[in-house]
C-alpha positions in Angstrom: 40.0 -5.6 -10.6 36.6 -6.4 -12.2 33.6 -7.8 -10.4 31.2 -9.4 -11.9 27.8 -9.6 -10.3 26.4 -13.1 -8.9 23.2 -15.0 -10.4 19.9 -12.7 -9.4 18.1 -16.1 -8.7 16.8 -16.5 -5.5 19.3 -18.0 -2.8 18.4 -19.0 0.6 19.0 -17.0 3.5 22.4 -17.2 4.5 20.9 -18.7 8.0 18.6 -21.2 6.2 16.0 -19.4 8.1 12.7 -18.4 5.9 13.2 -14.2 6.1 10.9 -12.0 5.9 11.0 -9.4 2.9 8.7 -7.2 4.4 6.2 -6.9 1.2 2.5 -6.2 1.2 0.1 -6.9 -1.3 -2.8 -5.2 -2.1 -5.5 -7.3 -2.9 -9.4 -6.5 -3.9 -11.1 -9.7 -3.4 -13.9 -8.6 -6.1 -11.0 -8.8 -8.8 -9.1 -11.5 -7.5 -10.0 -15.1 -8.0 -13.3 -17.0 -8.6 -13.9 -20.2 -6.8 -17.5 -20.8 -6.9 -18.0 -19.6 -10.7 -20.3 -16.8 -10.1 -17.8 -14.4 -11.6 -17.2 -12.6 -8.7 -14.0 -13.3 -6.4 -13.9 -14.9 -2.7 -12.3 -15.4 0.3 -11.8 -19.1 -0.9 -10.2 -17.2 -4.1 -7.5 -15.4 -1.7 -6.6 -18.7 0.1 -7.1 -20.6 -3.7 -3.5 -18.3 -4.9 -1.6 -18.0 -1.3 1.1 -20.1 -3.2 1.5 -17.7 -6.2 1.7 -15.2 -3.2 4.4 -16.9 -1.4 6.5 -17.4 -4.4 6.3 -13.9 -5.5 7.9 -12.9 -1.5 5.3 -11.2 -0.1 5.5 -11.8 3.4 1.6 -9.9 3.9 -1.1 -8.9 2.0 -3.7 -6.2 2.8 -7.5 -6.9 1.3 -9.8 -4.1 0.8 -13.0 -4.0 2.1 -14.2 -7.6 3.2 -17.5 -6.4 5.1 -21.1 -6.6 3.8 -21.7 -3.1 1.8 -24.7 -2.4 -0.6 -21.6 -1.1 -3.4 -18.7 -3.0 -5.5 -15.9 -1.6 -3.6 -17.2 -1.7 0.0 -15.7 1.6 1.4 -19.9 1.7 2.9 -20.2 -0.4 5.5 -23.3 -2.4 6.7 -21.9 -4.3 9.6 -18.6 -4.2 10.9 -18.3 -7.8 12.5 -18.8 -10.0 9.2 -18.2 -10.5 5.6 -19.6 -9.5 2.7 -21.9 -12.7 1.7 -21.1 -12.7 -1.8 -17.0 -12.8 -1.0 -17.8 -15.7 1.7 -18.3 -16.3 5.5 -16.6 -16.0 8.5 -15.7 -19.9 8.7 -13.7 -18.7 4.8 -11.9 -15.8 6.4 -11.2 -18.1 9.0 -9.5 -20.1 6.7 -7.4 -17.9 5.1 -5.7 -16.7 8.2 -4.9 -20.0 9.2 -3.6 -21.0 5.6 -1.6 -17.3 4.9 -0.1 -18.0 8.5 1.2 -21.3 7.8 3.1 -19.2 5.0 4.4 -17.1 6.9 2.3 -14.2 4.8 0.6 -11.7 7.6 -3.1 -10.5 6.5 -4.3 -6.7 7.7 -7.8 -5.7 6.5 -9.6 -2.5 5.6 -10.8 -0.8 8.0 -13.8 1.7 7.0 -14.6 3.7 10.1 -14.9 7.6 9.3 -18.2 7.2 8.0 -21.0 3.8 7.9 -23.2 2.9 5.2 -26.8 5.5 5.1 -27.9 1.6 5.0 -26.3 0.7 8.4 -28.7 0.0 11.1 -27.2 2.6 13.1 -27.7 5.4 10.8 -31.4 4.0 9.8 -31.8 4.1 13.5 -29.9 7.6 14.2 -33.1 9.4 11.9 -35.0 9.1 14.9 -33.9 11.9 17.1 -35.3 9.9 20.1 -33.3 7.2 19.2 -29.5 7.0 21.3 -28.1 6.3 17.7 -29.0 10.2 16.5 -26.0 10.8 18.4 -23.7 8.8 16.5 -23.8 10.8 13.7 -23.3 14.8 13.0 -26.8 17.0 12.3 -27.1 20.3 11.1 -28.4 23.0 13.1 -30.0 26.3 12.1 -27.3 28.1 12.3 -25.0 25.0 9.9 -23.5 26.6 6.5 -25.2 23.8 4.3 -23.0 24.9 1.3 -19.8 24.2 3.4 -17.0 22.4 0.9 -15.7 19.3 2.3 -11.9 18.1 3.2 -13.0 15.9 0.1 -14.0 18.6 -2.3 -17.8 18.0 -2.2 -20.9 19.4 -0.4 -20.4 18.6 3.4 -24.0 18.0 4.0 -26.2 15.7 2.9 -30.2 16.1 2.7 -32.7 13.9 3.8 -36.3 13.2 2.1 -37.2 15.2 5.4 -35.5 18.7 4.7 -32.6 17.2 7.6 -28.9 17.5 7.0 -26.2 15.2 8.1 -22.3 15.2 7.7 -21.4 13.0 4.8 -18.1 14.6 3.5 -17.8 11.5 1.0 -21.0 11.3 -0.7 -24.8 11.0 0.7 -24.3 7.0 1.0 -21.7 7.9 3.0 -22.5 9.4 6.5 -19.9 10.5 9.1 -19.6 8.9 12.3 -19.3 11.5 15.2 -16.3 10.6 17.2 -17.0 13.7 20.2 -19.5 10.9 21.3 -17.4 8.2 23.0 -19.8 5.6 22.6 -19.0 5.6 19.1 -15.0 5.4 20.0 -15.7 2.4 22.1 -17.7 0.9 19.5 -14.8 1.4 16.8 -12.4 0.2 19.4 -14.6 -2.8 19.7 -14.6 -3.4 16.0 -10.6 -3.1 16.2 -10.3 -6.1 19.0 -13.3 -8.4 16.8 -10.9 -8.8 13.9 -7.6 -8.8 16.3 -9.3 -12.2 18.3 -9.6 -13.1 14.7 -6.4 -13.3 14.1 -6.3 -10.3 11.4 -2.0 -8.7 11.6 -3.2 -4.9 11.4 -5.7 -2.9 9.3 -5.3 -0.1 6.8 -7.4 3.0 7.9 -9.3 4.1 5.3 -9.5 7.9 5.0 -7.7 7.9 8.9 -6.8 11.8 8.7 -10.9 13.0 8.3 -12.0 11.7 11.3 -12.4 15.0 12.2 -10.9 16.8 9.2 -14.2 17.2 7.5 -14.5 20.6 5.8 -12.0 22.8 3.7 -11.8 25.3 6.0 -10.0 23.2 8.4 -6.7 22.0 6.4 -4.3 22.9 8.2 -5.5 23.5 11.5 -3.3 22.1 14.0 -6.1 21.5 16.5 -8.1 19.4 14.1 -4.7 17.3 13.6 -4.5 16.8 17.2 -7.6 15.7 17.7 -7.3 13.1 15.0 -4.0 11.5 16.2 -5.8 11.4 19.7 -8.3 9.3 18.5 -6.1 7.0 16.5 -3.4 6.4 19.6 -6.5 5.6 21.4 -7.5 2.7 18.4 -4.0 1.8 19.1 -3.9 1.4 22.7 -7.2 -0.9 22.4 -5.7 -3.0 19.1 -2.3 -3.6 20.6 -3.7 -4.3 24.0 -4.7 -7.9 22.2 -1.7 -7.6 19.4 1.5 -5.6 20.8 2.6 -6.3 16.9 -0.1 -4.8 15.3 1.0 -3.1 11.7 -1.9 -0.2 12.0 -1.3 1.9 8.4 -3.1 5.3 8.0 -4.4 6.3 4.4 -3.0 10.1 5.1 -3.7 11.9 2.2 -0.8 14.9 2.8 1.3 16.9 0.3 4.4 16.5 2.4 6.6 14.3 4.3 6.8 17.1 7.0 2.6 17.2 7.3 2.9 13.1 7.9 5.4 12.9 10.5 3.8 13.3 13.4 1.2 10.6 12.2 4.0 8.2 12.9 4.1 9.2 16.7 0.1 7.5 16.4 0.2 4.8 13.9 2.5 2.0 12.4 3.0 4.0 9.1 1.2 6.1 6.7 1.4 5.7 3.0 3.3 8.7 1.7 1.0 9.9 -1.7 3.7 12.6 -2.8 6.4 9.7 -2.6 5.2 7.7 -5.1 4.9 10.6 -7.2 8.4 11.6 -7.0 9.3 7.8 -7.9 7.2 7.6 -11.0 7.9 11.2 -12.1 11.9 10.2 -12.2 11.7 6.6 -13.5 9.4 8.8 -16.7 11.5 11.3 -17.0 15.0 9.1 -16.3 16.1 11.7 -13.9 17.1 12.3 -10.2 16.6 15.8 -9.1 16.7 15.5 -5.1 15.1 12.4 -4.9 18.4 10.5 -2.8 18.3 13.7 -0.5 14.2 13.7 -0.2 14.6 10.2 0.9 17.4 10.5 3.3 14.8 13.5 5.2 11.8 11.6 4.9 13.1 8.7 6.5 15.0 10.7 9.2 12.0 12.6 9.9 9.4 9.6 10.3 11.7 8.1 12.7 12.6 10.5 15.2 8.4 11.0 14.9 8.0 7.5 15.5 10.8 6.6 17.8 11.7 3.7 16.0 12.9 2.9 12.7 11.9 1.0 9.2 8.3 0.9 9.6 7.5 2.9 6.2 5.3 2.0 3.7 6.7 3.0 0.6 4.0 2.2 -2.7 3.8 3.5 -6.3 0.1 3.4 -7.1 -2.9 1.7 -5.9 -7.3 1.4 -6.2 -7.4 4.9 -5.9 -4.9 6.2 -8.7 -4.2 5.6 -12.8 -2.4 2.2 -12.7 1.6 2.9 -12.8 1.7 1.1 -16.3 -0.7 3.6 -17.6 1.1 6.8 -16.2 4.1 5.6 -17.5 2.6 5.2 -21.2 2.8 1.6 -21.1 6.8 1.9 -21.1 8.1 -1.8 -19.3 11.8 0.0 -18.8 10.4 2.6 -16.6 8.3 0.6 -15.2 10.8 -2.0 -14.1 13.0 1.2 -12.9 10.0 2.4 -10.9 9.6 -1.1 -9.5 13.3 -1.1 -8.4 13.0 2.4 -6.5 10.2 1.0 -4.9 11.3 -2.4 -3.7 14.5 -1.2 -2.5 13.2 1.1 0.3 13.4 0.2 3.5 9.9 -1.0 5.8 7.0 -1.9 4.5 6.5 -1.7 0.4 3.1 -2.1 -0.7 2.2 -3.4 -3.9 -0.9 -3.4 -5.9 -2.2 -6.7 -7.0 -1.7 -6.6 -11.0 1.4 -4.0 -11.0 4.0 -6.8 -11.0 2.0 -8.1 -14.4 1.8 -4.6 -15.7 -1.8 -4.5 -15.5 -3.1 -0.9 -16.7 -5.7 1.4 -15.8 -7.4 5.1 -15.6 -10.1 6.8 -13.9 -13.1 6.4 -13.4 -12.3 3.6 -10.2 -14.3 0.8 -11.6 -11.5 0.8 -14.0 -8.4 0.7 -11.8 -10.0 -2.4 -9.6 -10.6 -4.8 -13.2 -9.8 -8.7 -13.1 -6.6 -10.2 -11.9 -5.4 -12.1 -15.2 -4.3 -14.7 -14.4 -4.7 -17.4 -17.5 -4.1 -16.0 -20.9 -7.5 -16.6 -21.7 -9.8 -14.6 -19.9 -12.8 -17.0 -19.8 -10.7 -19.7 -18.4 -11.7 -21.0 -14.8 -11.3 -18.4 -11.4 -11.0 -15.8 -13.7 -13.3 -13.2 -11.9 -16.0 -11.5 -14.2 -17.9 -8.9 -12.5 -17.0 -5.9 -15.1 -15.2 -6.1 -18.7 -11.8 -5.2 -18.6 -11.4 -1.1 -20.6 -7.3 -1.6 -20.2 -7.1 -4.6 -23.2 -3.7 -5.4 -22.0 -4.4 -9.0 -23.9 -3.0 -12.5 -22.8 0.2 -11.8 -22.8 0.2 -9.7 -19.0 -1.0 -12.6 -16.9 0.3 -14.5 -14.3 0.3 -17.7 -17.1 2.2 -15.9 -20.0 4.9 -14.0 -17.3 5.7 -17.1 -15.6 7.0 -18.9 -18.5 8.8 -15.9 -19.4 11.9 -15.6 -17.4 12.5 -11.7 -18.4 8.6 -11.0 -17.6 7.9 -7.7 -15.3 6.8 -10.3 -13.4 10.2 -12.2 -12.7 11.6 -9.0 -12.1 9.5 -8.5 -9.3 10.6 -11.7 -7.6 13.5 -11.1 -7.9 13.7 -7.7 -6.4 11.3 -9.3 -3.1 13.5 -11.7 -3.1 17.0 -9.4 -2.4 14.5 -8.1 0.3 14.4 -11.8 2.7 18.3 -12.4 1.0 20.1 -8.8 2.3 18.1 -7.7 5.8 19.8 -4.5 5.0 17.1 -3.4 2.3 14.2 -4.2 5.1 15.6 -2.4 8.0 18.3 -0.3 7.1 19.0 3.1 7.9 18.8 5.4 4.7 21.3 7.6 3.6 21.5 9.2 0.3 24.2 8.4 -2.0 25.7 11.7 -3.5 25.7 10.5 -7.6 27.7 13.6 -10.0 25.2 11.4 -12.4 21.7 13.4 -12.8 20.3 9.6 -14.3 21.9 7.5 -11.7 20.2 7.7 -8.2 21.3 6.1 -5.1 21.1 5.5 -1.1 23.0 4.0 1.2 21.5 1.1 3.6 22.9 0.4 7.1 21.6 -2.2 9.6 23.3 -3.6 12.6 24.9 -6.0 10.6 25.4 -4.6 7.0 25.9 -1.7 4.9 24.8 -1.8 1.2 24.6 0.5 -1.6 22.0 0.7 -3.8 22.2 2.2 -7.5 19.8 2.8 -10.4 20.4 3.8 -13.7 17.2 5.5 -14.6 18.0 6.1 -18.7 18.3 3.9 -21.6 22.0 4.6 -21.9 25.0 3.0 -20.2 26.1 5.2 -17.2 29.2 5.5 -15.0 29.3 6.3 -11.5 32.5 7.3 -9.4 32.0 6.1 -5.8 33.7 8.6 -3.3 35.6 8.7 -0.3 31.8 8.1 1.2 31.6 4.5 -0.7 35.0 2.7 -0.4 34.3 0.1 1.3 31.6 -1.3 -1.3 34.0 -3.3 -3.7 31.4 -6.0 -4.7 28.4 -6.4 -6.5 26.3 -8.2 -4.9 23.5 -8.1 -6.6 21.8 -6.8 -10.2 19.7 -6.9 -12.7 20.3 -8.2 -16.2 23.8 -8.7 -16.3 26.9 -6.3 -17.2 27.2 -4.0 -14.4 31.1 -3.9 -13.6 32.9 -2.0 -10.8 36.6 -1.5 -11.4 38.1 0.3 -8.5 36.2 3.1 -7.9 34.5 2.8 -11.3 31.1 1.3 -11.5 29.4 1.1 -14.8 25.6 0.4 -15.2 23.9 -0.9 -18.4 20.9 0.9 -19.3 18.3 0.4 -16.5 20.1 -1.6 -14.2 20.1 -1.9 -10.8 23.1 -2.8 -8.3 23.3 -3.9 -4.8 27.3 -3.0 -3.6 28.6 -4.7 -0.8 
């Protein structure tokens, strides 16, 4: 017999209960939306599109770097306990978690504490060496290799007018914060249960594995890893001492799944970099390789670190990286293919603000952080105006033009969150890798207490078959695809050219 799959329009949950799809959104509130008409977006911007939010499924969003900084991006920190004035105040962050809560949508923030601003007050005070701020900060000595690389790639040391070196593994604006000292630990902690009483739902630590990795020498070391996770369990006790809930998720910068395991064991999650490679590398190149079996370790391995599982956080790209659009050459199939990967992953999958639009963008970083489009005309009101846009994408990739399109990137997006709050198997499930004989087909099992699923993607432009084993005959329904024309007849399941299936 033939089954046919059922409408891919979002149905409510079969509880009537609002679910949770699990989604965050990455969100830089330069970029976003203007409400004042200064050209620069706001706080008041974030709260201004919570309903576009919503009805995309996101059920949290992350905002990058809200605190007052002397740069665009905000990764230097002036003061730790309020906002950047030209983004709002306090009473308009306020706001937003009271209006995102009522939505059910969960709001983490940036959290910037390996290094400070060089215009912090602590660091202009720490130049004083009689000053108990000196200590806060990492000085050279005599004996201090000043041409020492750093973790990041750069000179270690940064010079003062003086002839004085300090640790600033980032950049000279850029200072690093000495964590041996624990006054500096309790202040960070301090800074941790501020935003908590606020009402923040977690952070994203910026840069969380060079606390103390901070030259090239070190990588590697397992003392130096130690002594981070340490640290960050120590963040964690004081955060979740006000929040037990708390979604803490580490920017780990690691070549392999293996090397960001045991982070798990300190944080929420980490955001797996070599992941996202592997995703966008097969939805390009339209095939699988070991990616089913890579999955099925990584996610065994994170949970036996962590105890516990479906707490990834999956992503493709985001502020740091070429836009996924532009290392896919602008193709929408892969892109949707890539999207599909993505979004049907258990835990936490993070999107960038733009990718469900196919927004593109290359290096330098100015360039992946450009406007949020979200009229077709780019001087229309909100529209954000604080650099010109070098990707041209044109009217036609904005939130206007893709919502009156029903086959947009953009409805494919919602749809795909919106399997996530419909089957809780693709939020919590337990991932097993589906063995395809199809090198363009790729495929995992889900399993939760109450469901197993089976989830398929024809990566290529052709129609593909796929013969479900001894493994996969209890899935004799599809539940749930893409387009239309998938059909599974007895053990035969046929997928049209970059299609994805949920089996039940």
């Amino acid at each position: 017999m033939t089954h046919a799959a059922a409408s891919t329009a979002a149905t409510p949950s079969p509880t009537g209960d609002a679910a949770s799809s699990g989604v965050y959104y990455e969100i830089f509130v330069r970029s976003w939306y203007d409400t004042n008409g200064d050209g620069i977006g706001d706080i008041d911007g974030v709260t201004a599109k919570l309903d576009y939010l919503k009805s995309l499924g996101v059920s949290g969003i992350w905002l990058m770097p809200i605190n007052p900084s002397p740069s665009y991006h905000g990764y230097d920190v002036t003061d730790y306990e309020a906002i950047n004035p030209q983004y709002g105040s306090m009473a308009d962050f306020e706001r937003l978690l009271s209006e995102a809560h009522k939505r059910g949508i969960k709001v983490i923030i940036d959290l910037v504490i390996n290094h400070t601003s060089n215009e912090h007050p602590w660091f202009v005070a720490a130049q004083d060496p009689r000053d108990p701020h000196h200590d806060w900060y990492s000085w050279a000595t005599p004996d201090t290799d000043l041409a020492a690389r750093s973790a990041a790639g750069d000179r270690a040391w940064q010079a003062l007018p003086d002839g004085r070196h300090y640790l600033g593994i980032f950049s000279p604006g850029m200072p690093d914060l000495n964590y041996d000292n624990p006054v500096v630990r309790q202040a960070m902690v301090d800074v941790g249960q501020f935003w908590s009483r606020k009402g923040v739902d977690g952070f994203r630590l910026d840069a969380a594995r060079h606390v103390y990795l901070d030259f090239k020498s070190q990588e590697g070391d397992p003392a130096v890893l130690a002594k981070n996770l340490a640290w960050w369990q120590q963040f964690m006790r004081g955060v979740r001492a006000l929040n037990p809930h708390a979604y803490v998720v580490g920017e780990v910068t690691e070549g392999s799944w293996q090397q960001l395991a045991p982070w798990y064991g300190a944080l929420s999650a980490v955001f797996d970099f070599p992941l996202a490679t592997r995703m966008i590398d097969a939805a390009r190149g339209e095939r699988v390789d070991d990616l089913a079996e890579h999955l099925q370790q990584r996610y065994a391995g994170f949970a036996a670190a962590a105890g516990r599982p479906g707490s990834d956080a999956p992503f493709l790209t985001n502020h740091d990286q070429n836009r996924v659009m532009s290392q896919l050459d602008g193709d929408a199939a892969h892109m949707r293919t890539a999207a599909a990967m993505l979004l049907t992953l258990p835990g936490h999958p993070f999107v960038y603000y733009g990718e469900e639009l196919g927004m593109r963008g290359v290096k330098p970083d100015p360039d992946l952080r450009e406007p949020m489009r979200w009229e077709r005309s780019a001087r229309a009101a909100g529209e954000t105006r604080w650099k010109p846009s070098t990707s041209h994408d044109g009217a036609d990739v904005s939130v206007q033009a893709e919502l009156a399109d029903p086959n947009s990137l953009l409805a494919r997006y919602r749809t795909l969150i919106h399997w996530r709050e419909q089957i809780p198997a693709l939020r919590d499930g337990a991932l097993t890798a589906f063995a395809s004989d199809n090198a363009q087909v790729v495929g995992w099992q889900l399993a939760d207490a109450g469901e197993r699923v089976l989830v398929l993607h024809n990566l290529s432009g052709q129609a593909q078959t796929v013969a479900l084993g001894d493994g996969a005959q209890e899935f004799s329904t599809i539940a749930r695809q893409t387009g239309s024309g998938a059909t599974l007849d007895g053990r035969r399941l046929v997928l049209p050219p970059y299609a994805s299936v949920i089996l039940q």
